[in-house]
N, CA, C and O atoms as CSV, one atom per row, in Angstrom:
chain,resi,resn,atom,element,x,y,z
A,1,UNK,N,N,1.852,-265.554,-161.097
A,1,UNK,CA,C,1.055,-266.744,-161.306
A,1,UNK,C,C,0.700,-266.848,-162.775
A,1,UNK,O,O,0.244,-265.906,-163.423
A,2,UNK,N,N,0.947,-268.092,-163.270
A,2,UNK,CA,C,1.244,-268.265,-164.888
A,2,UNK,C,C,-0.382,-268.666,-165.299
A,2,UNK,O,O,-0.753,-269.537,-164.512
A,3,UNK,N,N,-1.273,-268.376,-166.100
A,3,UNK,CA,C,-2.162,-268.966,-166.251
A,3,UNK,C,C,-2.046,-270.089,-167.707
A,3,UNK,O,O,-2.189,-269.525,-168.791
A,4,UNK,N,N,-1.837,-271.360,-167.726
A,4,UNK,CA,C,-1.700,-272.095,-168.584
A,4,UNK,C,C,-3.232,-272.689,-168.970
A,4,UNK,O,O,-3.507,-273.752,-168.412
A,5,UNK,N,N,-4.118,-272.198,-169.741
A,5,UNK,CA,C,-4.963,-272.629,-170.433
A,5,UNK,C,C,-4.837,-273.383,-172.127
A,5,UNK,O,O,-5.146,-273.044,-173.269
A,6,UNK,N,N,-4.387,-274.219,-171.659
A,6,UNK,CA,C,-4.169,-275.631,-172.653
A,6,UNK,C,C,-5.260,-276.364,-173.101
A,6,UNK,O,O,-5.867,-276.832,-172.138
A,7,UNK,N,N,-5.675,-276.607,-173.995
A,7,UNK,CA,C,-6.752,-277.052,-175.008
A,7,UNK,C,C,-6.194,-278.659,-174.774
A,7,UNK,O,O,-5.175,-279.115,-175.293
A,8,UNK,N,N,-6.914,-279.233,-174.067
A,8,UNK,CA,C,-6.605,-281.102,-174.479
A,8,UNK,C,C,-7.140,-281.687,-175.198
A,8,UNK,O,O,-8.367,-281.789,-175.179
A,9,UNK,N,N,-6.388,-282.249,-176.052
A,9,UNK,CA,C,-7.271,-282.883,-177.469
A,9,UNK,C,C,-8.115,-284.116,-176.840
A,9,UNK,O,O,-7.929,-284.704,-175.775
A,10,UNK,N,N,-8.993,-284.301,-177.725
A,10,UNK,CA,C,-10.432,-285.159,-177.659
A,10,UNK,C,C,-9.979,-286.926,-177.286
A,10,UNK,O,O,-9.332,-287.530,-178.141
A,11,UNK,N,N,-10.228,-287.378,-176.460
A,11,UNK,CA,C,-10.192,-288.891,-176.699
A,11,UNK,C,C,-10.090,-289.369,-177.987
A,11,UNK,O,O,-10.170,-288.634,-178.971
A,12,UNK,N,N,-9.875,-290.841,-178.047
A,12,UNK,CA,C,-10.118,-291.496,-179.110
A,12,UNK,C,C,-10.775,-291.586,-178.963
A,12,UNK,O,O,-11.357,-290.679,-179.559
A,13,UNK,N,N,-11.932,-292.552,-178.108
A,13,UNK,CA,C,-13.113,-292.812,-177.781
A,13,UNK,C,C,-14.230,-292.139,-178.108
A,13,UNK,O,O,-15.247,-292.541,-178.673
A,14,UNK,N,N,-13.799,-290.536,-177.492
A,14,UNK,CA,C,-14.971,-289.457,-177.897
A,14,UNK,C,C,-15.034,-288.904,-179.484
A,14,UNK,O,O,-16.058,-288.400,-179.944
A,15,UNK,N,N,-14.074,-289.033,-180.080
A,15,UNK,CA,C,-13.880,-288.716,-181.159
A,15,UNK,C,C,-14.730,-289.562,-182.789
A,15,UNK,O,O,-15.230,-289.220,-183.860
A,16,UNK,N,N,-14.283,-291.391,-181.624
A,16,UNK,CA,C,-14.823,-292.207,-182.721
A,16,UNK,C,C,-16.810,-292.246,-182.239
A,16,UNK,O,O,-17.689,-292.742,-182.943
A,17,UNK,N,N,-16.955,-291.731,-181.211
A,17,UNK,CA,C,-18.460,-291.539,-181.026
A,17,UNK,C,C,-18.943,-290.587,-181.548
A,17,UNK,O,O,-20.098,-290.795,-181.918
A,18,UNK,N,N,-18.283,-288.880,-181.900
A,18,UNK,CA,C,-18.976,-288.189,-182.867
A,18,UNK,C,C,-19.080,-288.842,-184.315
A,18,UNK,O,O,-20.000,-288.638,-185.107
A,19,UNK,N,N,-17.965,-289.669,-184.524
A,19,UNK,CA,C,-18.219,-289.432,-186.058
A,19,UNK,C,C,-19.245,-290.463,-186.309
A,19,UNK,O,O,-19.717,-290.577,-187.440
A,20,UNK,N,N,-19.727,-291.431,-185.074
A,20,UNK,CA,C,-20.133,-292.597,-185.719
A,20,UNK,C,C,-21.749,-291.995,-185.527
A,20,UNK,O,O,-22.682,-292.479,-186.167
A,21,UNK,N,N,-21.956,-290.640,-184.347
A,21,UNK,CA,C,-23.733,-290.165,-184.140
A,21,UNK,C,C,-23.452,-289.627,-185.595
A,21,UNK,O,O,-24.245,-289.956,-186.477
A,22,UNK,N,N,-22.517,-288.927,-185.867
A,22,UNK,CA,C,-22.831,-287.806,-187.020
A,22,UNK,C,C,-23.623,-288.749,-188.049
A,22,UNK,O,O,-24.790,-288.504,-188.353
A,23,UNK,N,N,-22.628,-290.283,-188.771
A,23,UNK,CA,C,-23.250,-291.089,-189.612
A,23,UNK,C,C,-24.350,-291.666,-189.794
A,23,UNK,O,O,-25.054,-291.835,-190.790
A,24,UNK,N,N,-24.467,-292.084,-188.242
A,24,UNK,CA,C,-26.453,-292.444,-187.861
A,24,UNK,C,C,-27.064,-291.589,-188.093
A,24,UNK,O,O,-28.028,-291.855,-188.812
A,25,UNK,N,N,-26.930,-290.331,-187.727
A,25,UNK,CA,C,-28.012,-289.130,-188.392
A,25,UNK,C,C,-27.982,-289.040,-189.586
A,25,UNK,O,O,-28.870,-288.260,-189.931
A,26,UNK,N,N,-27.415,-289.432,-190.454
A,26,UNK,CA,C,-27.205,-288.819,-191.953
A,26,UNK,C,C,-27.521,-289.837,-192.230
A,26,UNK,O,O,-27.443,-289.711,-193.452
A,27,UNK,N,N,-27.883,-290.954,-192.057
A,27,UNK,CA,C,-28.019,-291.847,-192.696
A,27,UNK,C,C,-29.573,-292.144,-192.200
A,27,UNK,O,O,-30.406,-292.013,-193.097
A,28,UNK,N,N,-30.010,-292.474,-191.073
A,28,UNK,CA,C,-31.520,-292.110,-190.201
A,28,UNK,C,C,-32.200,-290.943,-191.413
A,28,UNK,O,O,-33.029,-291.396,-192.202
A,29,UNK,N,N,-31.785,-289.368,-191.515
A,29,UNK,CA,C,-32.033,-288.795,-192.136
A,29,UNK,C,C,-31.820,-289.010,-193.791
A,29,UNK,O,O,-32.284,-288.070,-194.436
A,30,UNK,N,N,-31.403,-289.731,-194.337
A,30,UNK,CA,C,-31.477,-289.918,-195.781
A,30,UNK,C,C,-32.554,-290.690,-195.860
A,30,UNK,O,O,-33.462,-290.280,-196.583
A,31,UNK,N,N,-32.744,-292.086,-195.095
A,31,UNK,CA,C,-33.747,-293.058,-194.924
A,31,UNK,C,C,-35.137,-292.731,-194.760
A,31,UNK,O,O,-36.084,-293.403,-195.168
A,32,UNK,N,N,-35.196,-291.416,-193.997
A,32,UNK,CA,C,-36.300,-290.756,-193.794
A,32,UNK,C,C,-36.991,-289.980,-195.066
A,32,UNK,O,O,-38.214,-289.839,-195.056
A,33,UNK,N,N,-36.424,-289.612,-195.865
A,33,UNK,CA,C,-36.337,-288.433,-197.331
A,33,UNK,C,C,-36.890,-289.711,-197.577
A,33,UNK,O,O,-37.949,-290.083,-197.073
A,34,UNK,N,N,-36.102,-290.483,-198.448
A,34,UNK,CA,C,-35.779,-292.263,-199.107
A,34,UNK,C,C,-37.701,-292.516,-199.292
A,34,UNK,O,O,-38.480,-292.237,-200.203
A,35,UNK,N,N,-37.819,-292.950,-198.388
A,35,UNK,CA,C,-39.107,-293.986,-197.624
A,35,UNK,C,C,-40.154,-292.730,-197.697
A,35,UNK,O,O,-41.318,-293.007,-197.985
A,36,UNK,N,N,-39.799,-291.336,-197.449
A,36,UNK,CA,C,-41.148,-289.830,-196.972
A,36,UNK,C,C,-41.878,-290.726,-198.433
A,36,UNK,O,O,-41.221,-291.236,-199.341
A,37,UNK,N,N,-43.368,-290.715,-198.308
A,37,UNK,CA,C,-44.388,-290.399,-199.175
A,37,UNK,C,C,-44.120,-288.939,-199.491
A,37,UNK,O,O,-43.774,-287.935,-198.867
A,38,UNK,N,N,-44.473,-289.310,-200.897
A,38,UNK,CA,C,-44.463,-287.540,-201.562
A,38,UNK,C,C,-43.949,-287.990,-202.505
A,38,UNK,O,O,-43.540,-289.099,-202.852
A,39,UNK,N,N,-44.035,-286.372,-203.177
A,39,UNK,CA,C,-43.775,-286.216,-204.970
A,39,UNK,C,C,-41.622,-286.604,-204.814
A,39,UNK,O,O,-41.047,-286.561,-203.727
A,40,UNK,N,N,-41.108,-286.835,-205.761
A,40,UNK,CA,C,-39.588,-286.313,-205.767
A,40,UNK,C,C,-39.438,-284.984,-205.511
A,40,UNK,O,O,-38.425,-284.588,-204.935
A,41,UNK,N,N,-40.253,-284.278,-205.838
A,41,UNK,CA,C,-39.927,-282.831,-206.274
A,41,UNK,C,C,-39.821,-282.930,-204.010
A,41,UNK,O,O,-38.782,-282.578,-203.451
A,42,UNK,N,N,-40.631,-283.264,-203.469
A,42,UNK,CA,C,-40.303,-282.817,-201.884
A,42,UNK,C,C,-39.393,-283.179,-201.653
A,42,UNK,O,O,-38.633,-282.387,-201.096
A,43,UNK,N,N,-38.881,-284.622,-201.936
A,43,UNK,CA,C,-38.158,-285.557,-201.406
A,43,UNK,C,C,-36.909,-284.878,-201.286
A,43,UNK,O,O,-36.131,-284.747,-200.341
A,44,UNK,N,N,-36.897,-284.291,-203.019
A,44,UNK,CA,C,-35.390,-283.410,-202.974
A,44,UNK,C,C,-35.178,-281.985,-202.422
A,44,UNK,O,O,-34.119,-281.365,-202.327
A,45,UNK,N,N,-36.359,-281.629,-202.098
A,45,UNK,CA,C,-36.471,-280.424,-201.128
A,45,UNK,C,C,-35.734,-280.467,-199.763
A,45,UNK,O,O,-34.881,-279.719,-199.285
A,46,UNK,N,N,-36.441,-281.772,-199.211
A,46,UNK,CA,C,-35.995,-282.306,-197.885
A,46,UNK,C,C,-34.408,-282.646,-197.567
A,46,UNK,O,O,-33.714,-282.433,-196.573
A,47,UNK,N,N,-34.114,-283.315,-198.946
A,47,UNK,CA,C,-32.859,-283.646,-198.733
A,47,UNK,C,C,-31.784,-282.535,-199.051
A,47,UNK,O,O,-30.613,-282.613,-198.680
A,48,UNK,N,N,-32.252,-281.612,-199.697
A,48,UNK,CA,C,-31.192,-280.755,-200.317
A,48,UNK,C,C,-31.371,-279.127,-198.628
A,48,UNK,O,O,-30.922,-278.003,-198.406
A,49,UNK,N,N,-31.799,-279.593,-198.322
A,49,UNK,CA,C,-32.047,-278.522,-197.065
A,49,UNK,C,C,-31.502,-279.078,-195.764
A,49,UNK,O,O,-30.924,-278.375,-194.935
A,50,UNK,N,N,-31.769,-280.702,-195.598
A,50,UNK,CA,C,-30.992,-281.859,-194.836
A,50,UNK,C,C,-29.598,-281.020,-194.656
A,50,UNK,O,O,-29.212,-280.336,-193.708
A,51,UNK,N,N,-28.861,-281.381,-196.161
A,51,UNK,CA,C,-27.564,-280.840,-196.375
A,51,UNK,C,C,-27.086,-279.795,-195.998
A,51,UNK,O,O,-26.127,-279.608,-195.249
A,52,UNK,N,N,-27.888,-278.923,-196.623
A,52,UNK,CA,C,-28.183,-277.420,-196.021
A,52,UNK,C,C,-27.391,-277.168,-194.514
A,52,UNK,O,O,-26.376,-276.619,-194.084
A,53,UNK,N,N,-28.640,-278.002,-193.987
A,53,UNK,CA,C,-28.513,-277.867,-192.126
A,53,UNK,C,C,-27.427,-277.608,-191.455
A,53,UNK,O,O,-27.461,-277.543,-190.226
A,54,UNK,N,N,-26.663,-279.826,-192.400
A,54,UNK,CA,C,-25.255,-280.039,-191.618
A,54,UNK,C,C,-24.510,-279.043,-192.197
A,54,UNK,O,O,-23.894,-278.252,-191.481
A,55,UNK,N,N,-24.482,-278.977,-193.302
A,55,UNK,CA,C,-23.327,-277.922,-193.729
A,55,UNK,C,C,-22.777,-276.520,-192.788
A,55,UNK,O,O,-21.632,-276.190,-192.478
A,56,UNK,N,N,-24.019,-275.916,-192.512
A,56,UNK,CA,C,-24.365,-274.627,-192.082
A,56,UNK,C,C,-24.135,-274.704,-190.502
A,56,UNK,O,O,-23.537,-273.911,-189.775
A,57,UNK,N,N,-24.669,-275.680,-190.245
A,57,UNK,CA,C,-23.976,-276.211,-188.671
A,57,UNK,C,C,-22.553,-276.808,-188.402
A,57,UNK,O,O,-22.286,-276.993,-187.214
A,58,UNK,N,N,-21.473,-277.183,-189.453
A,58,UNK,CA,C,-20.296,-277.723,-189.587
A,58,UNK,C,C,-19.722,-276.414,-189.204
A,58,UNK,O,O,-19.098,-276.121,-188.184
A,59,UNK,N,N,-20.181,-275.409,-190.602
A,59,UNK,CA,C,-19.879,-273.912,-190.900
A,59,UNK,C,C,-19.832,-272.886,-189.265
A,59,UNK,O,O,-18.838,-272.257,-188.900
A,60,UNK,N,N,-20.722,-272.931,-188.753
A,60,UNK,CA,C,-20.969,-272.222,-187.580
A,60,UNK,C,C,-20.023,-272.913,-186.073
A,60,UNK,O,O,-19.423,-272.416,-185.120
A,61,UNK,N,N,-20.295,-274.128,-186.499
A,61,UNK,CA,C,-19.124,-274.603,-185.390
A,61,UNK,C,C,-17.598,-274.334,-185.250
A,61,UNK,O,O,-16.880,-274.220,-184.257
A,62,UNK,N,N,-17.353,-274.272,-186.570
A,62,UNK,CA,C,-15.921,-274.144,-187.119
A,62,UNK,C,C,-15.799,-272.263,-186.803
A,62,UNK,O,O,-14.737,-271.652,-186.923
A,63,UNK,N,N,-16.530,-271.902,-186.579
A,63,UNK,CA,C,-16.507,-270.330,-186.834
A,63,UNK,C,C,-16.656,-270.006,-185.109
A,63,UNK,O,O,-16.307,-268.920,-184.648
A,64,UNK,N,N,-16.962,-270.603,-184.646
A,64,UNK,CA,C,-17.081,-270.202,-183.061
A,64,UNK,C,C,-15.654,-270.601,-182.447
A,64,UNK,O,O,-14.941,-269.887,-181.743
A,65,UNK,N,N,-15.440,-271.732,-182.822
A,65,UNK,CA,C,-13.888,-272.062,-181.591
A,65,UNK,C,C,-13.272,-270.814,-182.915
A,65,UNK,O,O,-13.210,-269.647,-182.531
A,66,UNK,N,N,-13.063,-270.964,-183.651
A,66,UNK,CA,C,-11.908,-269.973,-184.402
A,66,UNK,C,C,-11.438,-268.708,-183.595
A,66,UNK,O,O,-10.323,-268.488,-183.121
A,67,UNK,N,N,-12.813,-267.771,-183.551
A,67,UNK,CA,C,-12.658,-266.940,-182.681
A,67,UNK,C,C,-12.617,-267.327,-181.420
A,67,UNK,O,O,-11.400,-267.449,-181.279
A,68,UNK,N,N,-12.971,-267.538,-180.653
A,68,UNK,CA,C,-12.571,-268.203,-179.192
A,68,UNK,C,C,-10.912,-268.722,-179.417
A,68,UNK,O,O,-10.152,-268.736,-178.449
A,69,UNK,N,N,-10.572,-269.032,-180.433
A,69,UNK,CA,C,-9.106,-269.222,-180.319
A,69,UNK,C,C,-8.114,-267.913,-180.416
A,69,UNK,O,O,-6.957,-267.563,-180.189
A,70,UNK,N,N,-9.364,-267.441,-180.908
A,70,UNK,CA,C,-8.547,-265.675,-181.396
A,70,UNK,C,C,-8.771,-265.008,-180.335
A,70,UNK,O,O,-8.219,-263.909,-180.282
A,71,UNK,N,N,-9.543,-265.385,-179.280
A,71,UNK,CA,C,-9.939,-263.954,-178.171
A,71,UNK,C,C,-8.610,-265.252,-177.071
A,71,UNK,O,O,-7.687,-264.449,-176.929
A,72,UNK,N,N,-8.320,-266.016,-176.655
A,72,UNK,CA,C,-7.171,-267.002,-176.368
A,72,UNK,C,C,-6.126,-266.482,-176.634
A,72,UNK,O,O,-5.515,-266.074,-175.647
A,73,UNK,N,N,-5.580,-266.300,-177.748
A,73,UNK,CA,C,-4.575,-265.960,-178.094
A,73,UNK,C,C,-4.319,-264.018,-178.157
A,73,UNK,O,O,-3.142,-263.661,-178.208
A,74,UNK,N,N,-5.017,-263.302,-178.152
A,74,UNK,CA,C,-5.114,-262.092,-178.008
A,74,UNK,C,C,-5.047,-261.904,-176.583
A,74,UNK,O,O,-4.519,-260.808,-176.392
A,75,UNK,N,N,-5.313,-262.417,-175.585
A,75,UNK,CA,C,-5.474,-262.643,-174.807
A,75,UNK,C,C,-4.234,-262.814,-173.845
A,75,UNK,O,O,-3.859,-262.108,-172.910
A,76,UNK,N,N,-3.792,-263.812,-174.298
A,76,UNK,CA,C,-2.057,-264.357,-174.320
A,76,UNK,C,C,-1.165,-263.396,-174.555
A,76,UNK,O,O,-0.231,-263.121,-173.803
A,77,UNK,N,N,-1.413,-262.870,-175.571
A,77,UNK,CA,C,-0.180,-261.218,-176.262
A,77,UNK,C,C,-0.495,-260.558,-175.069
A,77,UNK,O,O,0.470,-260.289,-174.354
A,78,UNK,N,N,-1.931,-260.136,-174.564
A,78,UNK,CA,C,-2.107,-259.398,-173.648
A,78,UNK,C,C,-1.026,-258.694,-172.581
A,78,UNK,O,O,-0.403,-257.665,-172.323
A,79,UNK,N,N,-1.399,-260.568,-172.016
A,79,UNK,CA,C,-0.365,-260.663,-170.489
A,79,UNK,C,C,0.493,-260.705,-170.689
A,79,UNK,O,O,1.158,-260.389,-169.702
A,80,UNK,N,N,1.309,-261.040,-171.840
A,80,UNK,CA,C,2.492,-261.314,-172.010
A,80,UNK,C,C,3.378,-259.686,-172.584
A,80,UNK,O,O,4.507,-259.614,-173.071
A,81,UNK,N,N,2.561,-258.725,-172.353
A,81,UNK,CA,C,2.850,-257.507,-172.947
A,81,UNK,C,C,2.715,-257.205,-171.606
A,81,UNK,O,O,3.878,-257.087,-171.219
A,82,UNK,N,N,1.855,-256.979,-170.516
A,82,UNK,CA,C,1.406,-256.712,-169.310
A,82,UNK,C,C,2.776,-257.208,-168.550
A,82,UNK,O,O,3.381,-256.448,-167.795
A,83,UNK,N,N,3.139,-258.325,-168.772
A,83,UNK,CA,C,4.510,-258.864,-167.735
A,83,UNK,C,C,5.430,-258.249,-167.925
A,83,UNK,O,O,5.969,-257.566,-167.054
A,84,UNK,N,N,5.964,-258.380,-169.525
A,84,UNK,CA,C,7.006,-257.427,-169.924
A,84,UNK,C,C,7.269,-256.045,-169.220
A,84,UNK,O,O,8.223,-255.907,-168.455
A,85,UNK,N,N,6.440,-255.085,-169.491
A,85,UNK,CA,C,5.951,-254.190,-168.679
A,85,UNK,C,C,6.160,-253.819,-166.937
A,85,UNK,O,O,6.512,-252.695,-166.579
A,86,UNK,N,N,5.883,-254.948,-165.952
A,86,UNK,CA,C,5.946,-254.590,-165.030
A,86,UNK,C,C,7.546,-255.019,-165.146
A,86,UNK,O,O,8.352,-254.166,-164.775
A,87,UNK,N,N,8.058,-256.286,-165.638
A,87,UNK,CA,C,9.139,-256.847,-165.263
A,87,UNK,C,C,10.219,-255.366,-165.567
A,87,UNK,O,O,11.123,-255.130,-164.766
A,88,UNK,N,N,10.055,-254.710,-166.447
A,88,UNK,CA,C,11.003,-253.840,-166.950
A,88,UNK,C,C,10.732,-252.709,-165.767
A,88,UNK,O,O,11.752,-252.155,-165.356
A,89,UNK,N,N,9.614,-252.350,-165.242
A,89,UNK,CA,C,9.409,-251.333,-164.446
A,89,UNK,C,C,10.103,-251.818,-163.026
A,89,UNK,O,O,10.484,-250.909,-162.288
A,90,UNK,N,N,10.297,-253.200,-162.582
A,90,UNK,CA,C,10.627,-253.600,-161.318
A,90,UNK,C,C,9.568,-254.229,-160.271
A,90,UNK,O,O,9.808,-254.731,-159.173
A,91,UNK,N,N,8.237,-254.047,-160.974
A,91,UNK,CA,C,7.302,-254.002,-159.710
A,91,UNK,C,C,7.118,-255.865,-159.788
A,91,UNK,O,O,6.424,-256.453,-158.958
């Protein structure tokens, strides 16, 4: 029994809805800095940590499927070393 775990790529649909929340937030959030009462000196606190956030959250997302693609594919060599194996033994 073959286990085919295939990754299906994203809708269009779903795809053009992340990018368009991602823009409302960044833009909601600039507006918010923009308009905050306060010195500049916060304003650019706020915004330069804003950045911070997404960045660091882009960063961490990108770093989780990576490995999850790596424990997938290690995974794959596995069985595919495991089949070899019995197939050559007969069983």
């Amino acid at each position: 029994m073959e286990n085919n775990n295939i990754a299906l790529p994203s809708s269009t649909s779903w795809v053009l809805f992340v990018k368009i929340t991602f823009v409302i937030a960044m833009i909601a959030m600039g507006l918010f800095v923009f308009f905050l009462e306060g010195s500049f000196l916060t304003k650019g606190y706020l915004a330069l940590n804003s950045l911070f956030l997404v960045s660091s959250t882009i960063m961490l997302s990108k770093t989780l499927r990576d490995e999850h693609e790596a424990h997938r594919l290690l995974n794959k060599i596995n069985e595919a070393k495991t089949n070899k194996i019995l197939k050559d033994f007969g069983v």
